[in-house]
C-alpha positions in Angstrom: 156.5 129.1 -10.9 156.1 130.0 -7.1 156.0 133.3 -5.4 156.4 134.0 -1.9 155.9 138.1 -2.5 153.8 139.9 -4.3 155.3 142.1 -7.1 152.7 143.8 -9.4 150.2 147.0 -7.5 146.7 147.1 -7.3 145.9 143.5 -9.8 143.8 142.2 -6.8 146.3 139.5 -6.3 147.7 140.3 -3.2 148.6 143.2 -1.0 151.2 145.3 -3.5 150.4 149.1 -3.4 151.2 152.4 -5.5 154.1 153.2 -4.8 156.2 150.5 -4.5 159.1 151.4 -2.5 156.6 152.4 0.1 153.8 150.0 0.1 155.2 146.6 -2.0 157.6 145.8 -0.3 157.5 142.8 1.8 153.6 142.4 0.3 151.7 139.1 0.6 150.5 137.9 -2.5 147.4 136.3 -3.4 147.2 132.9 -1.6 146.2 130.0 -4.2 148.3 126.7 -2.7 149.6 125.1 0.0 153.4 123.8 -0.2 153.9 120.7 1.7 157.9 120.7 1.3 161.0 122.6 -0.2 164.0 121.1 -1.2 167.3 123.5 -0.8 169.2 122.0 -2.8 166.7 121.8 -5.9 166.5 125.1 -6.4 170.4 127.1 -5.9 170.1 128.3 -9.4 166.9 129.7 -9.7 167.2 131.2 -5.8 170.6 131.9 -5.3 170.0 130.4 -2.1 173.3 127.7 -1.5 171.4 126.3 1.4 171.0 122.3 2.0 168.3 120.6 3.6 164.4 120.6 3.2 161.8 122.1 5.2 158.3 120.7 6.1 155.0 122.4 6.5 152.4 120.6 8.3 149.9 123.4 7.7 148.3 126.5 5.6 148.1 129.8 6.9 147.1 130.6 10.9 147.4 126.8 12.1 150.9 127.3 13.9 153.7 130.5 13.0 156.3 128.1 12.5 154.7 125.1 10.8 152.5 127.0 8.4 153.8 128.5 4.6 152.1 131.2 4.8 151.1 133.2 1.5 152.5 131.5 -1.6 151.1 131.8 -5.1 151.9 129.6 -8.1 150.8 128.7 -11.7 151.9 125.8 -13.5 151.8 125.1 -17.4 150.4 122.6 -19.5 150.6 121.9 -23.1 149.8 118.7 -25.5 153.0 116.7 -27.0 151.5 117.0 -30.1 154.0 120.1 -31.9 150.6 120.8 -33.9 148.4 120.9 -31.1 147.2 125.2 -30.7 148.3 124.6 -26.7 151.6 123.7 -28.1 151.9 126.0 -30.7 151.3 128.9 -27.7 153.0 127.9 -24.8 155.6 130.9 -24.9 152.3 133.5 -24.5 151.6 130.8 -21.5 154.9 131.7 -19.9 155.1 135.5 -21.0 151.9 135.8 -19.1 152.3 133.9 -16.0 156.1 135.1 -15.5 155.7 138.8 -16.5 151.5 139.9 -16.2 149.8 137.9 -13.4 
């Protein structure tokens, strides 16, 4: 999971403000990767965005306005194959944190 805004005020993870309409909008969130490349096609569902093509970013933030990202921030999740496993047996609280806390 990848976001290019930030969404949640004052969680030191980016520039979102109290109150929102006023000071979240368009907010940077907390920078903790660098994408490399997007494929348009990969993600209509989840985006909405129809759009076909990729785009290529040769650097992070401040090396060039049209080549760089700029401030993305992702999590990713992990758990063991094993159904028994604790990781397994919790990955939902995994997700319900990373999609709806941080």
């Amino acid at each position: 999971c990848c976001w290019p805004s930030d969404r949640q005020a004052n969680d030191n993870n980016g520039n979102c403000a109290a109150p929102y309409d006023a000071e979240c909008e368009d907010s940077d969130p907390g920078d903790n990767t660098n994408l490399c490349y997007v494929d348009f096609e990969k993600g209509v569902l989840s985006t909405g965005f129809a759009g076909t093509g990729n785009s290529v970013h040769n650097g992070d933030d401040g090396n060039g306005q049209y080549e760089a990202e700029g401030p993305i921030h992702c999590h990713g999740f992990a758990w063991a194959n094993d159904e028994s496993d604790f990781t397994s047996s919790y990955k939902a609280n995994n997700l319900f944190y990373v999609s709806m806390y941080d």
